[in-house]
C-alpha positions, 0 to 999 in steps of 0.5 A: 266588735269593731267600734269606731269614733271619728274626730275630725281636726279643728281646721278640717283637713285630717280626721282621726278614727280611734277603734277596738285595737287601742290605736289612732288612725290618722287620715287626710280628709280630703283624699282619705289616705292613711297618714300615720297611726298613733299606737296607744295600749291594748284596750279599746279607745273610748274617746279622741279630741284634738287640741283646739290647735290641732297640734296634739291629739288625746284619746282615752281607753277604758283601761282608763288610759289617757293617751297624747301625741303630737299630731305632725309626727305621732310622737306620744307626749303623754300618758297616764292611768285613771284611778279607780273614780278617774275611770267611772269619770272617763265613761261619762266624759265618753258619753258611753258607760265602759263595760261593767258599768250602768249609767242611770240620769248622768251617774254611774255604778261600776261593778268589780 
């Protein structure tokens, strides 16, 4: 399953598609040339923001991974795994609920 989120940046010249293989990719918006991709774990992104600067740029996985380049050079600045209840949080900052897991009125169960 290919599943794909797009951000574009705060000044509208890049745009930034996370997908299934655990990377970022990142794209001139005007011309859609590749710029660089942002290579983040093995799991699949479940979400990607820019820094109101669009400096940095954050993506999550549904390892619970969080992820944070530098947007210029793709050097990644920062990592860290979510514990068990940073993960049911990251579903729901997602807007998507991560596999295992049902949503039911903003709460979430995770099984195993």
């Amino acid at each position: 399953m290919v599943d794909w989120l797009v951000r574009w940046s705060p000044d509208g010249r890049r745009i930034a598609i996370g997908d299934s293989d655990g990377n970022v990719r990142l794209f001139d918006a005007a011309e859609l040339k590749p710029l660089r991709t942002l290579r983040g774990g093995p799991h699949r992104i479940a979400n990607v923001e820019w820094s109101p600067s669009g400096v940095r740029i954050a993506a999550s996985t549904y390892d619970g991974t969080v992820y944070i380049w530098r947007a210029g050079t793709g050097a990644r600045v920062g990592m860290r795994t979510l514990n068990a209840v940073g993960r049911a949080h990251l579903g729901l900052v997602a807007g998507r609920s991560p596999p295992g897991c049902r949503r039911r009125l903003g709460n979430q169960s995770c099984v195993g």
